[in-house]
KEMI-817562 format. One record per residue (C-alpha): x, y, z; residue number from 1; residue in three letters. Coordinates in steps of 0.2 Angstrom, whole numbers. Layout:
BEGIN
<X:X&Y:Y&Z:Z&n:NUM&res:ALA>
...
***
This chain:
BEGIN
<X:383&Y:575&Z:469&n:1&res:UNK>
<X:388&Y:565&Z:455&n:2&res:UNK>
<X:394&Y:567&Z:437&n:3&res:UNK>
<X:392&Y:556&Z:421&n:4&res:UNK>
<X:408&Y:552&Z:411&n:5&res:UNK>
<X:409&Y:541&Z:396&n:6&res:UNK>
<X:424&Y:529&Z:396&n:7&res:UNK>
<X:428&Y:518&Z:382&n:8&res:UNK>
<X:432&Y:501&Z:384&n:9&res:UNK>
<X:438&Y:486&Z:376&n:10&res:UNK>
<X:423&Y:473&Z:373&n:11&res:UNK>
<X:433&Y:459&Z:383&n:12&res:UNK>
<X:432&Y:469&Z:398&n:13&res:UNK>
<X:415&Y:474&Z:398&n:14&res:UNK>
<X:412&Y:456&Z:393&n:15&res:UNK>
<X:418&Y:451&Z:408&n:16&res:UNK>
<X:412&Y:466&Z:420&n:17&res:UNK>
<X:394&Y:459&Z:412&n:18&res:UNK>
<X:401&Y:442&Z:419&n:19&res:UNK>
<X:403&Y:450&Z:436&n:20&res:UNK>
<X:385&Y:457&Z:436&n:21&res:UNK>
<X:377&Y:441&Z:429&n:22&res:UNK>
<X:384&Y:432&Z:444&n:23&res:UNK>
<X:378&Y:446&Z:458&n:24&res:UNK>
<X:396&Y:452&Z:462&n:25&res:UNK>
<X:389&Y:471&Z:459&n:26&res:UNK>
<X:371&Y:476&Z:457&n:27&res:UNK>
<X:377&Y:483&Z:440&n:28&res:UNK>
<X:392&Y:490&Z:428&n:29&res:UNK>
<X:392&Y:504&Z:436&n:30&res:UNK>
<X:394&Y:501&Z:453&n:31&res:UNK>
<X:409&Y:489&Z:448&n:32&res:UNK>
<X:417&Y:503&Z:438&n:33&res:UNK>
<X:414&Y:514&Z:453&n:34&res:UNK>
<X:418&Y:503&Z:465&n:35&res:UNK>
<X:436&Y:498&Z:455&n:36&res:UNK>
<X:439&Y:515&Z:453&n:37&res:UNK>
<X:436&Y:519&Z:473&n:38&res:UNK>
<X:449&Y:504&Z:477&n:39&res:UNK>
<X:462&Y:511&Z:463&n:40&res:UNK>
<X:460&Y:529&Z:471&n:41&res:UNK>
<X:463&Y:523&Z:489&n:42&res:UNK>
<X:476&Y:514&Z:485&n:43&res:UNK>
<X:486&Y:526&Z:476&n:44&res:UNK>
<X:480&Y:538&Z:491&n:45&res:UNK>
<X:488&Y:524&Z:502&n:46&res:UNK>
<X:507&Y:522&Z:491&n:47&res:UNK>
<X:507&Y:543&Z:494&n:48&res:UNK>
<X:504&Y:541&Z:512&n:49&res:UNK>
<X:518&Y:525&Z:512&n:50&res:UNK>
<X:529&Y:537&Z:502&n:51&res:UNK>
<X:528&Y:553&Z:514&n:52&res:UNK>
<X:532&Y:542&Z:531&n:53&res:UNK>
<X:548&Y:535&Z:519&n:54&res:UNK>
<X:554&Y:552&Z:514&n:55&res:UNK>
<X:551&Y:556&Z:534&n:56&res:UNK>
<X:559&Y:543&Z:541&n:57&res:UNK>
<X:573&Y:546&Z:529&n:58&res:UNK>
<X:575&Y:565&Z:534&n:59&res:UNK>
<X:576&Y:558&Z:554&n:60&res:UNK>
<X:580&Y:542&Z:555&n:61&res:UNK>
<X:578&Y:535&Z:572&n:62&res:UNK>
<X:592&Y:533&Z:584&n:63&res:UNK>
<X:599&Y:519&Z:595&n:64&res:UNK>
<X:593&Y:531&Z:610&n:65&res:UNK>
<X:577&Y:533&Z:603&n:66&res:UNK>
<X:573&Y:515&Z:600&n:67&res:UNK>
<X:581&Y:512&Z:619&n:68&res:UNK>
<X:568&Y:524&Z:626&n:69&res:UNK>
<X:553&Y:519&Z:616&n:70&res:UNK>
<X:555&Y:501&Z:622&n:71&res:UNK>
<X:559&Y:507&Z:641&n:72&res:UNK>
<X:540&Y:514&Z:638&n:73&res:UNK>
<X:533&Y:500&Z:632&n:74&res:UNK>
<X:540&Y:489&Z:643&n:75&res:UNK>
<X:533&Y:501&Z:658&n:76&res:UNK>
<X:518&Y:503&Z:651&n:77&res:UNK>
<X:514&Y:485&Z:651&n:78&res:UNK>
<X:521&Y:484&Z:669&n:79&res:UNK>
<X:510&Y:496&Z:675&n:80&res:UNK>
<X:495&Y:487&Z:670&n:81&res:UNK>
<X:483&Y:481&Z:681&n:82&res:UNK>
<X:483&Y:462&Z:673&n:83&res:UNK>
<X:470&Y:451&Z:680&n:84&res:UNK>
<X:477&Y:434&Z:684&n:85&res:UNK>
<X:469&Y:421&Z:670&n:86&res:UNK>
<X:477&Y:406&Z:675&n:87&res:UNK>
***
């Protein structure tokens, strides 16, 4: 489902959203609008996701031990694969 809005803008920036039409970036004015508005949306969705993981991290910072154990997994994981020879 969709929904029409109206949204003023200044002739400048619909001078050059006609700009980007004209030269086949978007097959029209409102897929750029949509399409910025999608990018603006994920990216503020991202910064929130970026923030959560900071204010975690924060609340149980990592330890010495954990950081010894995590590599002791890694480095036994990658051990444990069965590598074919390339050379």
């Amino acid at each position: 489902m969709t929904r029409q809005i109206a949204v003023k803008l200044p002739e400048a920036l619909v001078d050059e959203l006609d700009r980007l039409v004209q030269r086949g970036t978007f097959d029209s004015r409102s897929q750029a609008i949509r399409t910025g508005i999608e990018a603006m949306v994920a990216r503020q969705h991202r910064q929130e996701i970026d923030q959560r993981f900071r204010d975690g991290a924060a609340r149980l910072p990592e330890t010495i031990e954990d950081i010894d154990q995590a590599t002791a997994l890694a480095i036994s994981s990658i051990q444990e694969e069965p590598w074919e020879r390339w050379w």
